[in-house]
C-alpha positions, 0 to 999 in steps of 0.5 A, a space after each residue: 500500500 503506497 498511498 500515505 495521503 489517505 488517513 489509516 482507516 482508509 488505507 485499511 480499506 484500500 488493502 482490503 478491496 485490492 488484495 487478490 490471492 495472487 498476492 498471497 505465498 502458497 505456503 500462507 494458504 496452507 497455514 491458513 487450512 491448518 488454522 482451520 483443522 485446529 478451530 473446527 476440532 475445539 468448535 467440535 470439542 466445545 459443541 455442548 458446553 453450557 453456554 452454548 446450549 444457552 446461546 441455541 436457545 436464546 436464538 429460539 426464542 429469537 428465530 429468523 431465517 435458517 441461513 446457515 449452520 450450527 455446527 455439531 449441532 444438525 441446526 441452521 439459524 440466520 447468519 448473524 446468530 450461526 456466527 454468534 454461537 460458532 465463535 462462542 462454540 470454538 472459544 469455549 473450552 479456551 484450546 483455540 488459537 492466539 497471536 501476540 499482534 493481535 492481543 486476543 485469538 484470531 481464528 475464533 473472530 473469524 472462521 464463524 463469520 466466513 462460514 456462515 456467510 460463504 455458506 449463505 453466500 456459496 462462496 468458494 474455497 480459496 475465497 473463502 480462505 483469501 477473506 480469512 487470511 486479509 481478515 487475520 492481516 487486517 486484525 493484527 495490524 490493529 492490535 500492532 498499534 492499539 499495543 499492550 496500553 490496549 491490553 493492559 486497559 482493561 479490554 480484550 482484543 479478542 472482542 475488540 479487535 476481533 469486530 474489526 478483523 471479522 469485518 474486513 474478513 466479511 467485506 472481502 468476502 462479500 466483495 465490498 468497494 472501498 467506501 463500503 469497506 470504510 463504511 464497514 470497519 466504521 460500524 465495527 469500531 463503534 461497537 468495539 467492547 470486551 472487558 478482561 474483567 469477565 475472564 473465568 466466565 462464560 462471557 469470555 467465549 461470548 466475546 468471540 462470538 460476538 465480535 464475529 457476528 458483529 464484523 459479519 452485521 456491520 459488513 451487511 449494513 455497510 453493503 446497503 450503504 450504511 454509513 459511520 466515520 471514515 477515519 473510526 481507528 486514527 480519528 478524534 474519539 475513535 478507535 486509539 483514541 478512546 481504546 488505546 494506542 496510536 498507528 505503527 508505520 511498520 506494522 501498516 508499511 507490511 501490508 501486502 509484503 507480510 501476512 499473519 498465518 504462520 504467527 498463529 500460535 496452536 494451544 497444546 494444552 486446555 488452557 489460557 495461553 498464559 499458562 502455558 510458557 509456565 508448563 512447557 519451562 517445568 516440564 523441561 527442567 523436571 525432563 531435562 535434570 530427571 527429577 520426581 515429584 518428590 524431589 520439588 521443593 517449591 516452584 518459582 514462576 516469573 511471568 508478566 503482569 499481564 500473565 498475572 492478571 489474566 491467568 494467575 487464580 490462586 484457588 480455583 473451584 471450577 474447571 473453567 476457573 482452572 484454565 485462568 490458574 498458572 498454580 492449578 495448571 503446573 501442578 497438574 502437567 506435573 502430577 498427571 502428566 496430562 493437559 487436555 480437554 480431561 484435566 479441567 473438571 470441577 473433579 480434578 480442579 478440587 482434588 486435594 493432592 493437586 490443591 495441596 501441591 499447588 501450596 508450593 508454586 509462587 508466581 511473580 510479576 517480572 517488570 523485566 518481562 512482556 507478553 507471555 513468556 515464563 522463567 521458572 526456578 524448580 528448588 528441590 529438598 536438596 537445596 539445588 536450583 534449576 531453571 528454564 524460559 520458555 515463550 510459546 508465542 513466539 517458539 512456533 513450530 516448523 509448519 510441518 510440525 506444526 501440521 502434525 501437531 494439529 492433525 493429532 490434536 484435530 483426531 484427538 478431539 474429532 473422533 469422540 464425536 464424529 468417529 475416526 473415518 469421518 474424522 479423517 475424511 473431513 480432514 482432507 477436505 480441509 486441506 483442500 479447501 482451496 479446490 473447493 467449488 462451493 463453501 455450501 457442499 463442504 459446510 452440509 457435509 458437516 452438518 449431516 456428519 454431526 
């Protein structure tokens, strides 16, 4: 993007309409299939937890159309209200994807939206991925500028700035000019919200679904020429303004030379990302110097102040509570040598051996440390000393381990539900989304899976 003279907003816009798929590297679409193989299978996995029982039926109450799917659930609802309850679905047990630009998880802000709307639509599979790339693009060039002032504020950039890349996910999708796509980011921006403080609740996979429904509206609107304020991130009372952060030249000097997908960071444990530096730094020293359960005296986790505040409940009582706890969550990758989907139960949150070894984990607010990263000192009875860092947003696998690692996660949460035929059989659908004719054949599949 070349035209400084237009104010960021604009630029966005200009991005978004002129991208083309020519555009993007191949390896960045096959990124872009693994993102999805990893959103579809926690969707799944999350497919009957309370919340979204309770979202299926507040869209009873609301009816409408039957336009597009609620996966795993052999129901259709209008587009809004199927990206409503996907995003919430696939955010659920808090396994999905995140990226440290975007402050948040991308693909829960996204995927809803596009599929609902190329199902409706019956969009084709490389735009469908095209839109959901731009989409991530647009979304962490955003939270690039909104920056950890953002973050540390109180909002949650999975909500706020997931509207956003929703949005112009959507516009691209549905083929928006540049005024409309301007009009659309608008619509988004003003709706911006998300509060840290609902974390540990059922409003926090809310958020997900609600910013995908949100982008995916404002982009509806803004195709009927519904108008808002054509500079909603850089302008007097917007978005920076009002929300935090100021425009980056860097970040916005990438578009079209850089793009997002191979920055997405997969969750290998049932947790809040913030937990997880703190397991994979003790499960190396305690793999690295052969120690026991036994040998741990006590366990030191340094860790950010935004890790703190996110992720650092002391005495958790539910297994969703569990997920926010660094204490419950190394304590348990020690005790039982397993963090999936099955270590967060009320059951195994209030067991008394975990509740007691979790008496011997601190965890310190490091000044010196950004982000999520982790520094843990292992103490033993015998006075020796270990420690080890680890940084999981940024230690990203080679994408063929990566590829790997979400295929067995994919397997591990899909079969349960679907069977292992059907469950490899989607699988290579997936991976061939971009041969795909029609998003609509692809998405009834699903459907008549589940």
């Amino acid at each position: 993007m070349e035209n400084k003279d237009k104010g960021l907003s604009k630029r966005i816009a200009q991005f978004i309409v002129e991208s083309k798929p020519s555009d993007i590297p191949p390896h960045i679409y096959e990124h872009a299939k693994v993102a999805f193989l990893d959103w579809f299978a926690v969707l799944l996995a999350g497919k009957d937890e309370p919340l979204v029982l309770k979202l299926i039926h507040y869209t009873d109450l609301m009816g409408g159309n039957q336009q597009a799917t609620v996966l795993g659930h052999c129901l259709k609802r209008n587009v809004s209200h199927a990206a409503l309850i996907n995003g919430a679905m696939s955010h659920a047990i808090d396994y999905d994807d995140t990226m440290s630009n975007f402050l948040g998880h991308p693909s829960v802000t996204l995927f809803p939206a596009l599929v609902a709307l190329s199902e409706w639509k019956q969009r084709n599979g490389k735009d469908f991925l095209t839109a959901y790339i731009i989409g991530l693009k647009v979304g962490a060039t955003i939270g690039a500028c909104a920056g950890y002032e953002h973050y540390k504020a109180g909002w949650h950039g999975t909500s706020t700035i997931g509207r956003m890349a929703s949005a112009a996910g959507c516009a691209k999708l549905l083929g928006l000019d540049e005024q409309q796509t301007v009009y659309a980011l608008g619509i988004a921006g003003t709706q911006a919200a998300g509060l840290k403080r609902v974390f540990g609740t059922m409003c926090k996979p809310y958020h997900a679904g609600k910013a995908s429904q949100v982008g995916l509206e404002s982009v509806l609107l803004a195709s009927d020429d519904f108008t808002s304020a054509e500079d909603i991130l850089e302008g007097v009372d917007g978005f920076f303004h009002v929300l935090k952060g100021q425009e980056n030249e860097e970040a916005i000097a990438s578009f079209g030379k850089t793009w997002e997908t191979d920055n997405l960071a997969q969750k290998y444990h049932a947790s809040c990302h913030g937990t997880h530096s703190a397991i994979e730094a003790v499960l190396g020293i305690v793999k690295r110097e052969g120690l026991t359960i036994d040998d741990i005296k006590s366990i030191t986790v340094h860790t950010s102040q935004m890790a703190v505040n996110i992720a650092a409940k002391m005495e958790p009582k539910t297994g969703l509570e569990g997920k926010f706890s660094i204490y419950y969550c190394v304590a348990n990758a020690l005790l039982r040598g397993y963090t999936g989907m099955q270590a967060f139960t009320d059951e195994k949150v209030n067991e008394p051996g975990i509740k007691g070894f979790m008496k011997k984990i601190s965890v310190v607010a490091d000044s010196d440390i950004w982000g999520l990263p982790a520094r843990v000192q292992v103490e033993t009875v015998s006075n020796q000393v270990f420690e080890e860092s680890s940084d999981v947003l940024n230690e990203i696998p080679e994408f063929e381990i990566k590829k790997e690692k979400v295929q067995g996660k994919f397997m591990d949460l899909c079969v349960p539900v679907l069977g292992e035929k059907k469950s490899k059989d989607l699988m290579e659908t997936f991976l061939s989304f971009d041969k795909m004719a029609n998003m609509k054949d692809v998405i009834e599949d699903i459907h008549g899976s589940t």
